[in-house]
C-alpha positions as CSV (number, residue, x, y, z in Angstrom):
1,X,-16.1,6.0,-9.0
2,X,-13.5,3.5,-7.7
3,X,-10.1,5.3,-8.6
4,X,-6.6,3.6,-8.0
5,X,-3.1,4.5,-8.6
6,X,-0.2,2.3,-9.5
7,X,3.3,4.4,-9.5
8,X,6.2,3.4,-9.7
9,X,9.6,4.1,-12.3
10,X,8.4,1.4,-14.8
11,X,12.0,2.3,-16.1
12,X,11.6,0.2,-18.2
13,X,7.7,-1.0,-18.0
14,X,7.9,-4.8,-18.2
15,X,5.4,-7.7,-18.6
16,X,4.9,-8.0,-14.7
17,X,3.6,-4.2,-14.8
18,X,1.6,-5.1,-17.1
19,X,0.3,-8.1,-15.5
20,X,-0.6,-6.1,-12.9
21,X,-2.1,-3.2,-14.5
22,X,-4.5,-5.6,-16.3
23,X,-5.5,-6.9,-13.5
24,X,-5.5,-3.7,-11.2
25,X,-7.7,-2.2,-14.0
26,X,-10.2,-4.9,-14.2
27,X,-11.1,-4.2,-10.1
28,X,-11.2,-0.4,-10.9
29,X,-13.7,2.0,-13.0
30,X,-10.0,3.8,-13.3
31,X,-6.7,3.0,-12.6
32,X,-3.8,6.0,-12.9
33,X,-0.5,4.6,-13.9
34,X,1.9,7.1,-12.4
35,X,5.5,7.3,-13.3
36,X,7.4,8.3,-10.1
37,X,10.8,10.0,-10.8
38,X,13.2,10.1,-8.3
39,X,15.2,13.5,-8.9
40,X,18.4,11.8,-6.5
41,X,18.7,8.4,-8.9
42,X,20.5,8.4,-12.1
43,X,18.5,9.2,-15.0
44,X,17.8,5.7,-16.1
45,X,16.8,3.8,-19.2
46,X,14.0,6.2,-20.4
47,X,13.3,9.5,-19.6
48,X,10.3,10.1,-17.6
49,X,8.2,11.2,-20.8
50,X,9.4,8.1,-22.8
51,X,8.8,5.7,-19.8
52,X,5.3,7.0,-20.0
53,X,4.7,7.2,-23.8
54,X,5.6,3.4,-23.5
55,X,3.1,2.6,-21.1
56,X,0.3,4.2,-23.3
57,X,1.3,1.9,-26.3
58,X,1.1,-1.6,-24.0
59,X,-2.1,-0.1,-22.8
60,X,-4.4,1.7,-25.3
61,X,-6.5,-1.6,-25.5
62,X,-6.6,-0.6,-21.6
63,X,-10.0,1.7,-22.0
64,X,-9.4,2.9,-18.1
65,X,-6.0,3.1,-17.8
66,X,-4.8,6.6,-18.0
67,X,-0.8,7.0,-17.3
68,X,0.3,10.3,-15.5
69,X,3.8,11.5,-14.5
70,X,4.5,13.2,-11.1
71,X,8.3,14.4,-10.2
72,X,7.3,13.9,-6.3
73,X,8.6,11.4,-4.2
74,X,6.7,8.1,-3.7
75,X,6.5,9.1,-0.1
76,X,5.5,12.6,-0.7
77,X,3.2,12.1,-3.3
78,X,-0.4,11.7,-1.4
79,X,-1.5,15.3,-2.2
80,X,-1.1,14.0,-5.8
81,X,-3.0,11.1,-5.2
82,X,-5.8,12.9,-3.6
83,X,-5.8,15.2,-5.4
84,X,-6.4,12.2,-8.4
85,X,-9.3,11.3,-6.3
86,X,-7.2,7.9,-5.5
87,X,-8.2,6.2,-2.0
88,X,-6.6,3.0,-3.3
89,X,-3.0,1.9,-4.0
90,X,-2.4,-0.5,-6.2
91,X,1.3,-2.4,-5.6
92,X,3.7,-5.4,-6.1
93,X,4.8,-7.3,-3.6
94,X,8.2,-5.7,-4.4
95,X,7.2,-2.5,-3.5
96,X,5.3,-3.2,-1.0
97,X,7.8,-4.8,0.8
98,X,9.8,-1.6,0.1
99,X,8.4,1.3,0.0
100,X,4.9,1.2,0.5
101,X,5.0,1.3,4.2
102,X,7.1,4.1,4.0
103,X,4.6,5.6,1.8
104,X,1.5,4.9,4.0
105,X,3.7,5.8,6.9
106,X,4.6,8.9,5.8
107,X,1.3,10.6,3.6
108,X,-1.1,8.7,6.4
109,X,-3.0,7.4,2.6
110,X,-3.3,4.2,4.0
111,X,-5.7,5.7,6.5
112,X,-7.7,7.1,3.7
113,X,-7.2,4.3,1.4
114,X,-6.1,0.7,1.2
115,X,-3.6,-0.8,-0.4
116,X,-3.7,-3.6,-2.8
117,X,-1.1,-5.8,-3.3
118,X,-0.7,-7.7,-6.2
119,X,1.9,-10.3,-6.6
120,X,3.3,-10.8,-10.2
121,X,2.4,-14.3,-12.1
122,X,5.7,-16.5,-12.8
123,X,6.0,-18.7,-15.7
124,X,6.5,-22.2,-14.9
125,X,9.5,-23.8,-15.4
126,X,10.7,-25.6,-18.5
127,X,10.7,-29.3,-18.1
128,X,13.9,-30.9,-18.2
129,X,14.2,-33.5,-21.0
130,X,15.8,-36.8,-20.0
């Protein structure tokens, strides 16, 4: 079974997350939606629980989308992740750019793994009327 894992704060989850999730999930027989909380940020929006209550209402149409909470770390969260049977990452550019490589750097899961980097559609412009 191919098994990925999205995290992230998704504080709140917006369109773009689920952009991605939809298409994360339709390369994976599973993708794990995990809500990262960072214990040294301010609380937020939503609390962790809320943040993932709301991700299970924009995708229970979603069949292999399940949505997790873990209060590790992003960077000290591979033990999680293995222990989800995740070898794939699924990302935005945004966080790939930031964190990922920190992540990969300091769990070693991109030696296990890969990571899959998704980059979130835009709309197009509105026309200008003349």
């Amino acid at each position: 079974m191919r098994r990925a894992i999205y995290p992230g704060s998704f504080d709140p989850v917006t369109l773009g997350h689920l952009n991605i999730i939809k298409r994360a999930a339709a390369m994976f027989d599973e993708l794990i939606v995990c809500v990262s909380v960072n214990s040294s940020k301010s609380s937020g929006l939503f609390t962790p629980e809320e943040r993932v209550e709301l991700i299970r209402k924009v995708t229970e149409d979603i069949p292999n989308v399940r949505v997790d909470c873990s209060r590790e770390l992003l960077a000290a969260c591979q033990a999680w992740a293995a222990a989800q049977g995740c070898r794939e990452f699924a990302s935005d550019c945004e966080l790939t750019n930031q964190e990922s490589y920190r992540f990969h750097l300091a769990t070693g899961f991109g030696e296990a793994g890969r990571i899959i980097c998704f980059v979130k559609e835009l709309s197009p412009l509105p026309q200008e009327k003349e």
